[in-house]
Each structure stands twice: as structure tokens, then as C-alpha cells.
VEXDREN-2710 file (C-alpha; in Angstrom, 1 decimal):
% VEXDREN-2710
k/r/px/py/pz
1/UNK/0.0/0.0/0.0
2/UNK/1.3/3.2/-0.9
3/UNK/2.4/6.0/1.5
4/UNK/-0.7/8.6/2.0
5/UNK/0.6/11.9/0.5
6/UNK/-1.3/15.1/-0.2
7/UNK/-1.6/16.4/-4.2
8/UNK/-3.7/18.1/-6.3
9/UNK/-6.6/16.2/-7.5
10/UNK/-10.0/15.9/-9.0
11/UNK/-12.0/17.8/-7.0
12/UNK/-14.1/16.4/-4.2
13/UNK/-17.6/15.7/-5.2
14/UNK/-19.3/16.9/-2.4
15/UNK/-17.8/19.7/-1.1
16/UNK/-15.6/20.6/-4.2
17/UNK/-11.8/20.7/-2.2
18/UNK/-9.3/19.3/-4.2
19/UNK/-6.9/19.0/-1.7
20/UNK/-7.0/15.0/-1.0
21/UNK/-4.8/12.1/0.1
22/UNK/-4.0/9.4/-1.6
23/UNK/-5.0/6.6/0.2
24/UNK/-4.2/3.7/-2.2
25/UNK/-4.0/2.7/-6.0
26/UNK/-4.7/-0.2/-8.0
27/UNK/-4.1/-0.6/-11.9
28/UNK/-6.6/-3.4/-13.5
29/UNK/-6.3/-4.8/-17.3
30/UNK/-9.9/-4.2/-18.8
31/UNK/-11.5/-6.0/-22.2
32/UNK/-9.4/-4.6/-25.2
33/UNK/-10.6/-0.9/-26.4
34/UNK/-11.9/1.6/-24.7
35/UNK/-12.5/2.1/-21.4
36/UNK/-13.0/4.3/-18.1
37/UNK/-9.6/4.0/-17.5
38/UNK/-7.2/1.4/-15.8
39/UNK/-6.2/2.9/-12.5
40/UNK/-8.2/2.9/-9.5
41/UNK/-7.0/5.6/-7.3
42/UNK/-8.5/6.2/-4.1
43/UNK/-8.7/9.3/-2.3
44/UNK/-9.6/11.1/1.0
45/UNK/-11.3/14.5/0.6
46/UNK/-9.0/16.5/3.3
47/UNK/-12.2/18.9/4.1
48/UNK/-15.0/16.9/4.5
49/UNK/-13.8/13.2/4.4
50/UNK/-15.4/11.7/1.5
51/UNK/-13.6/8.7/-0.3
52/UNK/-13.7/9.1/-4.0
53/UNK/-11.7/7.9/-7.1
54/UNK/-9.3/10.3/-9.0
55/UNK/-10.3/10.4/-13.0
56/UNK/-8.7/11.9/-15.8
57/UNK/-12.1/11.6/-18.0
58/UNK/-14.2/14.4/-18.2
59/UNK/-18.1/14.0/-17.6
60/UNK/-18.5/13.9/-21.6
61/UNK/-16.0/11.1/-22.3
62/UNK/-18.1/9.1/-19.6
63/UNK/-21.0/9.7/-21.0
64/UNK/-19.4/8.5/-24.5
65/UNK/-18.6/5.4/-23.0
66/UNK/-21.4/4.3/-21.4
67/UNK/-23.2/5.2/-24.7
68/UNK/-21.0/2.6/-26.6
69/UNK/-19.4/0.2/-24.7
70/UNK/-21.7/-0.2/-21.5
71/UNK/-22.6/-3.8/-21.2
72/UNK/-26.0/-3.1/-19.4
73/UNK/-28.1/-3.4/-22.4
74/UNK/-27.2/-7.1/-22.4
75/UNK/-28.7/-10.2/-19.7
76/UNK/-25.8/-9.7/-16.9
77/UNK/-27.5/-10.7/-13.8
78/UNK/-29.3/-8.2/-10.8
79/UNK/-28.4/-5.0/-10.7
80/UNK/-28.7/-3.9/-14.6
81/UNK/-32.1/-3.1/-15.0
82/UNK/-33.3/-6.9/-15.6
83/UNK/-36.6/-8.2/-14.3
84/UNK/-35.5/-11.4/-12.6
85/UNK/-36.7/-12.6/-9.1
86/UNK/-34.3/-10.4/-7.0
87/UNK/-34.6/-7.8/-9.5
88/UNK/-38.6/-7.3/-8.4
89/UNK/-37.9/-7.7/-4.7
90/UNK/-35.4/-4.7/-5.1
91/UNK/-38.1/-2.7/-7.0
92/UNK/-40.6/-3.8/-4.5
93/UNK/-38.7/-2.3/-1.8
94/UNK/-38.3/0.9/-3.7
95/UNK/-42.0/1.2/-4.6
96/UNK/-42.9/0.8/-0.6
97/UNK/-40.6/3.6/0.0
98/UNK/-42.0/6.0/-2.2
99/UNK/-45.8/4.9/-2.6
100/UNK/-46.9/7.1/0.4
101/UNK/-45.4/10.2/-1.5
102/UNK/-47.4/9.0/-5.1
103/UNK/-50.3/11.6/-6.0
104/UNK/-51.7/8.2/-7.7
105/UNK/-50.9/5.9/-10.8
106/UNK/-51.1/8.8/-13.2
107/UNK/-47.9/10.5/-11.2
108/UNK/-45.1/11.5/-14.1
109/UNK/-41.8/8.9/-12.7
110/UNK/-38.5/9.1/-14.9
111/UNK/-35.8/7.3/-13.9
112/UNK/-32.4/8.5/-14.9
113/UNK/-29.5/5.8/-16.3
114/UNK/-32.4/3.3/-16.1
115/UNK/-30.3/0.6/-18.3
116/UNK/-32.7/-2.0/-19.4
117/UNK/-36.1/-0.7/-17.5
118/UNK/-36.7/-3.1/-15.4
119/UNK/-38.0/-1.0/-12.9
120/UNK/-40.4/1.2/-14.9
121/UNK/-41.6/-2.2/-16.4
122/UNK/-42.5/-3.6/-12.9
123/UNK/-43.9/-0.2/-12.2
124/UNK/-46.0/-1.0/-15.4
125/UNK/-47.3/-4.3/-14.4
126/UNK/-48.7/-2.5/-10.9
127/UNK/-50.9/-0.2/-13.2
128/UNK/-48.0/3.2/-13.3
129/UNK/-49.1/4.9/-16.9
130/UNK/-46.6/7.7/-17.0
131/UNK/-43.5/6.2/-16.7
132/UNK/-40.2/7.6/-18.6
133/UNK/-36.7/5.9/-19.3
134/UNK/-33.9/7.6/-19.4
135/UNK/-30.3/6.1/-20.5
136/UNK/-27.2/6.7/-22.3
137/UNK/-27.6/3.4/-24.1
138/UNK/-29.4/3.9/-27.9
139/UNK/-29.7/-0.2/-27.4
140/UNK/-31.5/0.1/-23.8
141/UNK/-33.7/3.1/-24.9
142/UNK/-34.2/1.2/-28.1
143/UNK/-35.5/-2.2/-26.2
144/UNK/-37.7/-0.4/-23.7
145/UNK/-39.7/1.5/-26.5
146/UNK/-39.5/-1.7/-29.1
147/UNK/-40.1/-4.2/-27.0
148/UNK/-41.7/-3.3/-24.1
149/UNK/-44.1/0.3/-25.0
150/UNK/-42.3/2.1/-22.4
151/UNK/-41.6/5.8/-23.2
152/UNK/-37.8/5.9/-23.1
153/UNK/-35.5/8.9/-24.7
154/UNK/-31.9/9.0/-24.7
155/UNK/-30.3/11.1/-22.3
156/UNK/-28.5/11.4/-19.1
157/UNK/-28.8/13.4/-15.7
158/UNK/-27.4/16.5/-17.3
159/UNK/-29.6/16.7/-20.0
160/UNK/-33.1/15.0/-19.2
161/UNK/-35.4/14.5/-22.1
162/UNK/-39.5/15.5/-22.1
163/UNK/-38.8/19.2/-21.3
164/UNK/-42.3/19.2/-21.6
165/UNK/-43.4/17.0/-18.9
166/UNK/-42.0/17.9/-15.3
167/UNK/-41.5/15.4/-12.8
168/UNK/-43.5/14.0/-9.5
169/UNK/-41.0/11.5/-8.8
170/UNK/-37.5/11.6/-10.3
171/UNK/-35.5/8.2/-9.4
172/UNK/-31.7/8.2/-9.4
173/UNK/-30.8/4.6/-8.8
174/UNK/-27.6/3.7/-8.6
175/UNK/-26.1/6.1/-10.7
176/UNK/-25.2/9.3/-7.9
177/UNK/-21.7/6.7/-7.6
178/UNK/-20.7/7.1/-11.3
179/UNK/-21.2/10.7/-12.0
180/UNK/-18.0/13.0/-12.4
181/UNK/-20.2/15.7/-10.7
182/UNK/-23.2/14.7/-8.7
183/UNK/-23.8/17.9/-7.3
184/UNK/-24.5/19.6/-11.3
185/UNK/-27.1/16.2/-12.3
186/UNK/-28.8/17.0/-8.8
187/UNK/-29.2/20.5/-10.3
188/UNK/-30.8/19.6/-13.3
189/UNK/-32.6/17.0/-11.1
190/UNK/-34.0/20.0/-8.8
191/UNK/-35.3/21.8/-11.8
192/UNK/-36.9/19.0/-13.4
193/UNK/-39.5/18.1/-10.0
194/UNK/-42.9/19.6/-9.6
195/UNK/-43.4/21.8/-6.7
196/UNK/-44.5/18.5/-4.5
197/UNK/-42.2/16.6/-6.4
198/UNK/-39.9/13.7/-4.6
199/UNK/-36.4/12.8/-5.8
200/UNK/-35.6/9.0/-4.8
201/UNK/-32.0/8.7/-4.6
202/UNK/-30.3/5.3/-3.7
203/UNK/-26.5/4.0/-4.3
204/UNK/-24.0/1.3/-3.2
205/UNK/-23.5/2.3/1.2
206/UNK/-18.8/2.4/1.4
207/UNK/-20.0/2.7/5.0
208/UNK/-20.4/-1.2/4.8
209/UNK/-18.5/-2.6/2.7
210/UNK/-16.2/-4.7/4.8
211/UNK/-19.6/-6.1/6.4
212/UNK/-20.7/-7.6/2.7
213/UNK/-17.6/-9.5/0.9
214/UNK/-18.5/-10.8/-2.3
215/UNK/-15.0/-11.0/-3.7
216/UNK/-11.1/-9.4/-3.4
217/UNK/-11.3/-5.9/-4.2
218/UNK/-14.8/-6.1/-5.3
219/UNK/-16.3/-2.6/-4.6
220/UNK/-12.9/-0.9/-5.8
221/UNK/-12.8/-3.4/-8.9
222/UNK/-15.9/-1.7/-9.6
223/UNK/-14.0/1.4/-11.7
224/UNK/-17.7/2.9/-12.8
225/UNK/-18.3/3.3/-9.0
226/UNK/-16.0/6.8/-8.3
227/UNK/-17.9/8.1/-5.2
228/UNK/-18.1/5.8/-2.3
229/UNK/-20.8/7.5/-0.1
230/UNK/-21.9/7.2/3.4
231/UNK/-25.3/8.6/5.0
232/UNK/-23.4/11.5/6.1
233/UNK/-21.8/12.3/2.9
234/UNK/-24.9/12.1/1.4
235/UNK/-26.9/14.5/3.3
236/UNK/-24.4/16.8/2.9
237/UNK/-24.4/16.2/-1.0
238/UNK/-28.1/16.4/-1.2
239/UNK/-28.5/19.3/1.2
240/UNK/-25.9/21.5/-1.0
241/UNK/-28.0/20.9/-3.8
242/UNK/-31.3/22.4/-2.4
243/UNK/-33.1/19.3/-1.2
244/UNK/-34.6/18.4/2.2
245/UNK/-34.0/15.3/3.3
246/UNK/-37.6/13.3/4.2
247/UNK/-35.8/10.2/4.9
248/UNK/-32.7/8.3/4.7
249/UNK/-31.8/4.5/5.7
250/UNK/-30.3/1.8/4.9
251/UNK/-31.2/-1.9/3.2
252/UNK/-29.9/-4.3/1.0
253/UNK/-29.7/-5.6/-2.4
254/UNK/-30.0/-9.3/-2.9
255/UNK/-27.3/-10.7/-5.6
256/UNK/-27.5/-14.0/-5.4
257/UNK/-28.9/-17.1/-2.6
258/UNK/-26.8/-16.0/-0.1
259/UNK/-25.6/-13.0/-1.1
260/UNK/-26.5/-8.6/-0.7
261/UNK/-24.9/-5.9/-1.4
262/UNK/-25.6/-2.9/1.0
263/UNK/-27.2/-0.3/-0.2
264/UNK/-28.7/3.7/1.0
265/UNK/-31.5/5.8/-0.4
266/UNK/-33.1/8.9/0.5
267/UNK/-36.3/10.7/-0.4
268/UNK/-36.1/14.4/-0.9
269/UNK/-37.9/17.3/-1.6
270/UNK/-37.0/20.5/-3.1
271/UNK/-36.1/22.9/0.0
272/UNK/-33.8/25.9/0.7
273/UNK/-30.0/25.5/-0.4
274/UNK/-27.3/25.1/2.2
275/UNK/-24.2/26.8/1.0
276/UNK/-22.8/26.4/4.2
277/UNK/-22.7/23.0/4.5
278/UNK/-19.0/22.5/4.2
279/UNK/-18.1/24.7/6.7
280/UNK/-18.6/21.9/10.0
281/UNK/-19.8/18.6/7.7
282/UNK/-16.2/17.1/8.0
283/UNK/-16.5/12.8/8.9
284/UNK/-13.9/11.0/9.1
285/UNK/-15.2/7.6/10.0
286/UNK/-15.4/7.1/6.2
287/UNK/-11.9/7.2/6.0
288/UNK/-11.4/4.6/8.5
289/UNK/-14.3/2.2/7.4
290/UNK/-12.4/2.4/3.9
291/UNK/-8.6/1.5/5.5
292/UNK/-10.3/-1.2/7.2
293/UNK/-12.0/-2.3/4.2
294/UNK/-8.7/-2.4/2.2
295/UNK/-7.1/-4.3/4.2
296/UNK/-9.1/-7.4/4.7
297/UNK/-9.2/-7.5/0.8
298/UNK/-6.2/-7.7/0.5
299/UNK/-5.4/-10.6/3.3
300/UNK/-8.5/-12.3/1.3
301/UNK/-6.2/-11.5/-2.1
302/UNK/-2.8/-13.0/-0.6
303/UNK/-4.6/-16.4/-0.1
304/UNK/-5.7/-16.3/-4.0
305/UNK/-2.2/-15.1/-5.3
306/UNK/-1.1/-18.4/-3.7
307/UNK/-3.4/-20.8/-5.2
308/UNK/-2.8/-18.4/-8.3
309/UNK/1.3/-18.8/-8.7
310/UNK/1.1/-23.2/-7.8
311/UNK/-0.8/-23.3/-11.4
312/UNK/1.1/-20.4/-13.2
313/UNK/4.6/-22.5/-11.7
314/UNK/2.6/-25.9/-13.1
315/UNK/2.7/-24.3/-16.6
316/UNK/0.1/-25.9/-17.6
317/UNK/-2.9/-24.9/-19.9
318/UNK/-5.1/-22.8/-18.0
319/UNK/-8.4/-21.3/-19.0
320/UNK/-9.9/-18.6/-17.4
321/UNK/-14.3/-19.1/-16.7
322/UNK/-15.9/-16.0/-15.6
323/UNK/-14.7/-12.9/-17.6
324/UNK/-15.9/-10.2/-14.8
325/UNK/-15.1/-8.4/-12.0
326/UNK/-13.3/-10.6/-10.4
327/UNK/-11.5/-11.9/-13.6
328/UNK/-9.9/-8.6/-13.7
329/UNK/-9.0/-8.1/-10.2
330/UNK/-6.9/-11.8/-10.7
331/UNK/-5.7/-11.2/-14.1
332/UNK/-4.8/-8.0/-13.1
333/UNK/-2.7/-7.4/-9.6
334/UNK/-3.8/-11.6/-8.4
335/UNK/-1.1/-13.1/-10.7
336/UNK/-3.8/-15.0/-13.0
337/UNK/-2.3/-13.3/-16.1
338/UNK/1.1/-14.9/-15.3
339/UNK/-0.3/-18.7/-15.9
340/UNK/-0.3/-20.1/-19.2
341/UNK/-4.0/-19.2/-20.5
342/UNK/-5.0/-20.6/-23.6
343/UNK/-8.7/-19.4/-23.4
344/UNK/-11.1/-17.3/-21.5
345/UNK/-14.6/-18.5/-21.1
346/UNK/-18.0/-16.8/-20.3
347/UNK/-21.5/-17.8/-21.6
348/UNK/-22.7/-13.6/-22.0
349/UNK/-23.1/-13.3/-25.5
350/UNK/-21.8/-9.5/-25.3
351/UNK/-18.8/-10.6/-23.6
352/UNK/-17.8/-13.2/-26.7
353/UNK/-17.8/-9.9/-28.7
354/UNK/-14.9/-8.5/-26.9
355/UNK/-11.4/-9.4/-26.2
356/UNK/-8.8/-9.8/-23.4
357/UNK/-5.3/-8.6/-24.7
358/UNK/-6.1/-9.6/-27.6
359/UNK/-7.8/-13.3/-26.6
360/UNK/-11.2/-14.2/-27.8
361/UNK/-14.4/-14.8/-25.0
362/UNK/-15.4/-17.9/-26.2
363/UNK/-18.7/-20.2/-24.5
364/UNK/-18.2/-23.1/-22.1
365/UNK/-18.2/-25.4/-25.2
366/UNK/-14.5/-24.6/-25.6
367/UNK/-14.3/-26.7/-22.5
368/UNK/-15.5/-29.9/-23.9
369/UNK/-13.0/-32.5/-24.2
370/UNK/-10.2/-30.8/-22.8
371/UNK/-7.5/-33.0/-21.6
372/UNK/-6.8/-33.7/-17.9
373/UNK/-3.2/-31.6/-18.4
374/UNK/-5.5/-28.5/-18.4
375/UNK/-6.6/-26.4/-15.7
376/UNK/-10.3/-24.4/-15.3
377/UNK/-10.1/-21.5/-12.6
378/UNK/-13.5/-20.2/-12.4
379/UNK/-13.4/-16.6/-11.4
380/UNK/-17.1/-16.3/-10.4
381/UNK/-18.4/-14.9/-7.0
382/UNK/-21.9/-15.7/-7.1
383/UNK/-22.0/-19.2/-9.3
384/UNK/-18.7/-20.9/-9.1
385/UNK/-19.7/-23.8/-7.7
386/UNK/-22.9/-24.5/-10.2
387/UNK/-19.9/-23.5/-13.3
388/UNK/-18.1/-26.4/-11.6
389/UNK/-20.7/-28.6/-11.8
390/UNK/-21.4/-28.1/-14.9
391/UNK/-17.7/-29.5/-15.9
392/UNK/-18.6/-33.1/-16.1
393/UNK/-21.1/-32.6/-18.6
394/UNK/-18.4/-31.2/-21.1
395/UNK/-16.3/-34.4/-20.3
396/UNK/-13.6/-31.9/-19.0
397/UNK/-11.0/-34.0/-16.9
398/UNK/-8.9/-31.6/-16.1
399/UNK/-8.6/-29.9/-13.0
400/UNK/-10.4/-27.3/-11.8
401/UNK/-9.8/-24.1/-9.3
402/UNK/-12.7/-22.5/-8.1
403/UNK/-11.5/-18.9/-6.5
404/UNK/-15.1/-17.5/-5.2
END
């Protein structure tokens, strides 16, 4: 881990200091052509506490990017916009939440960065009528008009579509943690509510991460994610921005069985702007929860690097199952890319469009056959074991490594 020092960085996005320290920095490998970029670099605001990522792109080469090379618009599990069986207990939750502020089902709801719909759909099927999408993707606005008779425009937080049709409820889920500069889309978001209007904010809680492992380095892996917030960092951001906070908790995000991811919202109304909220809002315990937070991961990452370098000192023919997150994090700074890999696997027909330094995703059918002088390490969190499983009936007699 790097020594903390203090330097001139992207400014902090909730009280706009750019005096930070450094508190550590990771470089992962990525699929080959663009991207968000390759370094993580995690910082400390040294006014108000917040832990953020530094970032070179500008708000406009993000946007370009999840405009073309986004993966949402394709089947990639909860969490990106899908209608699955966690997905709907997520929207559920959200729908409770905000019901009691609803003037009725003819209420005008947008969500903003809404991927694939999946929660304006469910809000169809409870009898919503005026429901609008809003995303980046052409390919996920496309879908949810096409397919689905959704109204849907493409668009982002800075410039929201239907200038015609203000807002009684304006949902910004999960996208607060990618944004360059939340404070300008909660602007925009401000201007776009009716007088009574509610804003429905909810994002990823840093607070507890250490408290939900999924994998090593999972929620830095996560490069979109650039502002790790608590419930005191977001107050603050939403007070600065002229709302008043009605409410803001805490609840969870099922991903798998077994598994949640910890999540915060808040419901807001429009109320007087707090330019002084910078002056006395410093929190530290941020800070802390994130050293903490780094390093278990890492422990948990020494006790893969080991099980890592035994196959890459083996030589042997390795494939690679599970071309994610956690892929990266092993390819990357795990010591994965040092074995011998002679094929990376994953069954998501968007990822067997792309490449890894300059390898081919192919489907699990490249397994079939292969000798028992190969080796499968599944890089999968949530479904290692049912990949492994699923070995036998590609009469694969190799052996396999399941890092999960």
C-alpha cells in the first residue's frame, strides 16, 4: 500500500476541495478498447472526508462510454435493470418507500441511467401509466420502447429528455456513484420536479463494505463506481444541492442465494439551499471504514495469489471461466495473467464480442474435451460452484480451481 501523500486532484464531489490524500491505488487490465480507465486511485477529501476515485475523463468522455461500450443493455444478472426474481424484490422495496409520496398511478416517474427498465416495467405491471426511461444506451432506450411500449428517450442526468413533462417523482438509482459531478445532475434534477415533487435517490452504502464480501477488491474493482458514499456524505451532497431530506436508511440488495450488497436511499424534496454546508460537515469515520475495508481485501487477495502462482509454476494450460469483476481483479494485480492461458470463457453473449489482450471470450463449449493436463479457474463470486458442476457434462477431466 502506498504512502498517503497530499496532491492536487479531482475535486471532491461533495464539497468541491481538491486537496486529498491518496489513500491507495490499483491498476486493472480491462476488455481490449476503450475504457474508463485502468487505475483505481483512491482518495480522502482532506475537508469533509469523503472517499472518492481520482479520474482523468471528463463528464463527456463518460458519457461516450457508457453510450457505446456499456454492457448493461445485455442479460448480466441483478443489478442492470433486468426483471428477474431479485430484481422485483429490489423494485418492490423501492415502490414501498415512495408509494406514500405517489399523488396516484397517473404521477409522471423518470428514472435516470435506467439501463434496461426493469423498474419502470415492474412499475407498469402494478398499473404506473406515465412512466419515462432515461439512458445513455441507444440499445436500452431502443429495447424499452420496441419491446416493451415504455416511453424511453436517450439522455443522461445533465440533459433529461420530455422538457415538456416535469417530474412527481425523479429516481436516481444507482447512478449518484458514477457521475464525475453529482452535485450539477442533482441541479438539473432539482429543476426537473414539480413543486411536490420527490427525488428517490439510492446508491452502493462504502460505510459497509467490509460487512458484505462478495470478492477481493470487489467494490474498488468496480471502476464505474467513483464516489463511495456514506449517509453522512450524502446529506451533505443532497442538502448542498437544495433538497430536504424526508428520509434516509439503509437496506440491502440481494445478488445472489446467499448474497447482498448494502445499499442507502433517501427521499427528498425540493427545500432551501445550504451553502454552508461545508463549513462543519467534515466525517472522518469514512476514511477509516475504507482502510479497514482495504485491508481485509487484501489478506483475502494473498490467499488467492497463492493458489494463483502453484498453477502459473505448473505451466500448464489454463483457461480462465468468468470474464468479470473478479477476472480482472486476478488477471490484473492476483497473478492469473502470469499462468499459461489458452482461453477465457464466459456464456454472455456481449462478452464473446470482446477481447482480453487480444484473446477471444469464447462459451463453455470450448471446455468440452479438454485433456486432464489443463486447468479451469472459475473466477465467479456468485455461481462458481454450479460452473463447476457443470464440468462433467463437457467431459472436462482436467482440474479445476474455483476462486469464489
Amino acid at each position: 500500500m502506498p504512502a498517503e501523500q497530499s496532491r492536487e486532484v479531482r475535486a471532491c464531489p461533495v464539497c468541491g476541495d481538491h486537496a486529498a490524500v491518496v489513500l491507495d491505488e490499483f491498476s486493472f487490465k480491462d476488455f481490449d478498447g476503450p475504457t474508463l480507465g485502468l487505475v483505481s486511485r483512491l482518495l480522502a477529501c482532506g475537508t469533509c472526508g469523503m472517499v472518492y476515485n481520482d479520474t482523468s475523463l471528463s463528464e463527456a468522455q463518460s458519457e461516450a462510454w457508457y453510450a457505446q461500450q456499456s454492457l448493461y443493455a445485455a442479460e448480466m444478472g441483478v443489478g442492470s435493470g433486468g426483471l428477474g426474481t431479485w430484481d422485483r424484490e429490489r423494485y418492490a422495496g423501492v415502490l414501498d418507500l415512495i408509494e406514500a409520496y405517489l399523488p396516484g398511478p397517473d404521477a409522471a416517474i423518470f428514472d435516470v441511467g435506467c439501463a434496461k427498465g426493469g423498474f419502470l416495467r415492474y412499475l407498469k405491471e402494478r398499473g404506473y401509466r406515465r412512466i419515462h426511461g432515461v439512458d445513455l444506451s441507444p440499445d436500452c432506450v431502443r429495447a424499452l420502447r420496441e419491446d416493451h411500449g415504455v416511453a424511453a428517450e436517450v439522455g443522461s442526468a445533465r440533459r433529461l429528455p420530455f422538457a415538456d413533462t416535469p417530474a412527481d417523482v425523479l429516481v436516481l438509482s444507482h447512478l449518484l456513484e458514477h457521475l464525475q459531478d453529482p452535485l450539477a445532475a442533482l441541479a438539473h434534477a432539482r429543476d426537473k420536479l414539480t413543486d411536490d415533487g420527490i427525488l428517490f435517490v439510492e446508491l452502493p452504502d462504502a460505510s459497509r463494505y467490509e460487512e458484505f464480501p462478495v470478492f477481493d477488491l470487489y467494490w474498488i474493482a468496480q471502476r464505474e463506481h467513483i464516489n463511495h458514499f456514506g449517509a453522512h456524505h450524502l446529506r451533505m451532497l443532497l442538502e448542498r444541492s437544495g433538497f430536504s431530506v424526508l428520509r434516509l436508511g439503509q437496506r440491502m440488495m440481494r445478488i445472489s442465494a446467499q448474497t447482498y450488497n448494502p445499499l442507502l436511499y433517501a427521499i427528498c424534496r425540493r427545500g432551501e439551499m445550504q451553502r454552508d454546508a461545508t463549513s462543519n460537515a467534515a466525517d472522518r469515520a469514512m476514511v477509516e471504514a475504507t482502510r479497514s475495508y482495504l485491508a481485509r481485501e487484501l489478506a483475502r487477495l494473498e490467499a488467492h495469489k497463492r493458489s494463483i502462482a502453484t498453477v502459473a509454476a505448473s505451466g500448464r494450460p489454463t483457461f480462465a471461466w468468468g470474464i468479470g469483476l473478479e477476472f480482472f481483479c486476478l488477471y490484473s494485480i492476483g497473478g492469473l495473467g502470469t499462468c499459461n492461458l489458452v482461453g477465457l470463457i464466459d456464456n454472455n453473449p456481449a462478452k464473446q464480442r470482446r477481447t482480453v489482450g487480444g484473446m477471444h471470450i469464447e462459451s463453455q463449449e470450448r471446455l468440452r474435451g479438454q485433456s486432464s493436463d489443463t486447468v479451469v479457474v472459475i473466477t465467479s463470486a456468485l455461481h462458481g460452484t454450479a460452473m463447476a458442476e457443470t464440468l462433467p457434462s463437457l467431459s472436462f477431466s482436467g482440474e479445476v480451481l474455483v476462486l469464489g
